[in-house]
C-alpha positions, 0 to 999 in steps of 0.5 A: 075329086073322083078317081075314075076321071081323068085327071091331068095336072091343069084340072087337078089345079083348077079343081082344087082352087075352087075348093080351097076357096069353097073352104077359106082360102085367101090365095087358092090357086096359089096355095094349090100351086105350091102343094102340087109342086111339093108332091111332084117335087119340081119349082111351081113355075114347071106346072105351067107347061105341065098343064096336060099331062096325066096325074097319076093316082098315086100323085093325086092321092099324095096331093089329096091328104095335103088338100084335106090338110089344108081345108081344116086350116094347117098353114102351106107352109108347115105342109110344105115345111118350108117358107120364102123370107128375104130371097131365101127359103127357111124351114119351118114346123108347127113349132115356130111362128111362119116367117111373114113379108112384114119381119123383112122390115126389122131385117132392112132397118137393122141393116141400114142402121148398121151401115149408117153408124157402125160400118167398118166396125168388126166384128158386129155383135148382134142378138137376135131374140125370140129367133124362132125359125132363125130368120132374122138371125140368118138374114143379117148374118148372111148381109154382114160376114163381119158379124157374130149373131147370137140366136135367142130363144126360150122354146129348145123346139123353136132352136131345133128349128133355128139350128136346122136353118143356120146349117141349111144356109152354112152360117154356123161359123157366125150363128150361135144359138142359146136357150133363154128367156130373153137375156136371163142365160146370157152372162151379165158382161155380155154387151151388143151392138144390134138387137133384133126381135119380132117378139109376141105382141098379141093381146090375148083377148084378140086370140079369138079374132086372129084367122083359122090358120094362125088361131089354130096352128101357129105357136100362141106362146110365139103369138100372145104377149098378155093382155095389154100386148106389151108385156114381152116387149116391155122386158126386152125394152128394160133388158136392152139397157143393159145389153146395149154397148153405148150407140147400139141399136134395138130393132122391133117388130110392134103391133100396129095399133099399139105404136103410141104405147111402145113410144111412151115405152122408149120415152120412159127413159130419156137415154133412148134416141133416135126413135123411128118408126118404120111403115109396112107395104100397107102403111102400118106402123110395123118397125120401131128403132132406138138407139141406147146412147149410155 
């Protein structure tokens, strides 16, 4: 990107597309898009009738330590330090996982289960476990004005996070958080109708084959769960027993490949029902549901 060429924002765009790809990228003209529009600080659809127009050295020079960022594989969006999930935009940081399109389902199914069994219910106790930047725990609060969520999480980093989301959409008055590993701060009497989690399901061999991005970036504490991918799940699965007032529901996000297991989980105690699993976009099982019928 030489400085004593003329630069206009349609060529810095086109430039850096080819070199995001040169170095990685899966998406490159996007990826471009979304860090030009955060050093303008304008929408990304407003570079569209923008193309001519002259960057100057100082936003090009802004936009280049981003570019550089990006090409050593720092995720967009903690350079951005934000994400969209479910319509809304959440802030994020190396300290929390980056909200992903396939967490919405866990949001949908919490919600549509909720509808079918405890509509008129008030008000609705639900947790949301393992938060990290709170989107589950926002998303369902915002969906639900009769519901009280408790956000949980054993990183006070990834509740910083949790509690800066909760402000930025106005739900404190429903939102709490809690510093806790799983359940374990938590009062023994303390009952819920929903609980939600997309809880650490890597196993840890497969650290190594995960891309740059997430390998090198994203909180493996958030990511790995142990060797077999099931070890968190396992003690949530156990905790809910305890947690779950007769006829809730516990909603997870799986690893895709481990359904069977997580089956053979829930089958391990016959007052589980009502298990479903529910398909991402790209038919991969992605979102076990069961109902605790104690």
């Amino acid at each position: 990107m030489s400085q004593t060429e003329t630069w206009t924002i349609g060529r810095l765009l086109t430039w850096t597309a080819d070199f995001l790809k040169r170095n990685g990228s899966e998406s490159p003209r996007l990826e471009a898009e979304v860090l030009l529009a955060h050093v303008r600080g304008c929408p990304r659809i407003a570079l569209y009738t923008a193309f001519d127009e002259l960057a100057g050295e100082e936003l090009r020079s802004a936009f280049r330590e981003l570019v550089k960022r990006r090409a050593t594989g720092m995720p967009v969006a903690y350079l951005v330090g934000y994400r969209e999930f479910y319509s809304l935009s959440f802030q994020v940081s190396p300290a929390v996982l980056i909200p992903r399109p396939e967490t919405e389902f866990v949001v949908i199914q919490s919600l549509d289960l909720l509808k079918k069994t405890h509509a008129g219910r008030s008000p609705l106790e639900i947790a949301d476990v393992g938060t990290g930047s709170g989107v589950i725990a926002v998303c369902l609060a915002r969906s639900l004005p009769n519901s009280r969520v408790t956000a949980i999480d054993r990183s006070a980093a990834a509740l910083e996070m949790a509690n800066a989301n909760v402000q930025k959409h106005g739900m404190a008055t429903q939102i709490v958080t809690l510093h806790s590993d799983l359940f374990d701060a938590l009062p023994a009497e303390r009952r819920f109708d929903l609980i939600a989690s997309n809880p650490p399901y890597v196993k840890q061999d497969e650290l190594a084959t995960l891309a740059r991005d997430v390998r090198d970036f994203e909180p493996q504490a958030a990511l790995v769960a142990g060797p077999r991918g099931l070890e968190v799940l396992e003690a949530l699965v156990r905790q809910a027993t305890t947690r779950l007032e007769p006829g809730g529901w516990l909603v997870v996000e799986i690893h895709p490949c481990l359904e069977t297991e997580v089956r053979q989980l829930f089958g391990e105690s016959c007052n589980w029902s009502s298990l479903a699993t529910t398909r991402d976009l790209a038919g991969h099982p992605r979102v076990m549901s069961a109902r605790w019928r104690a």
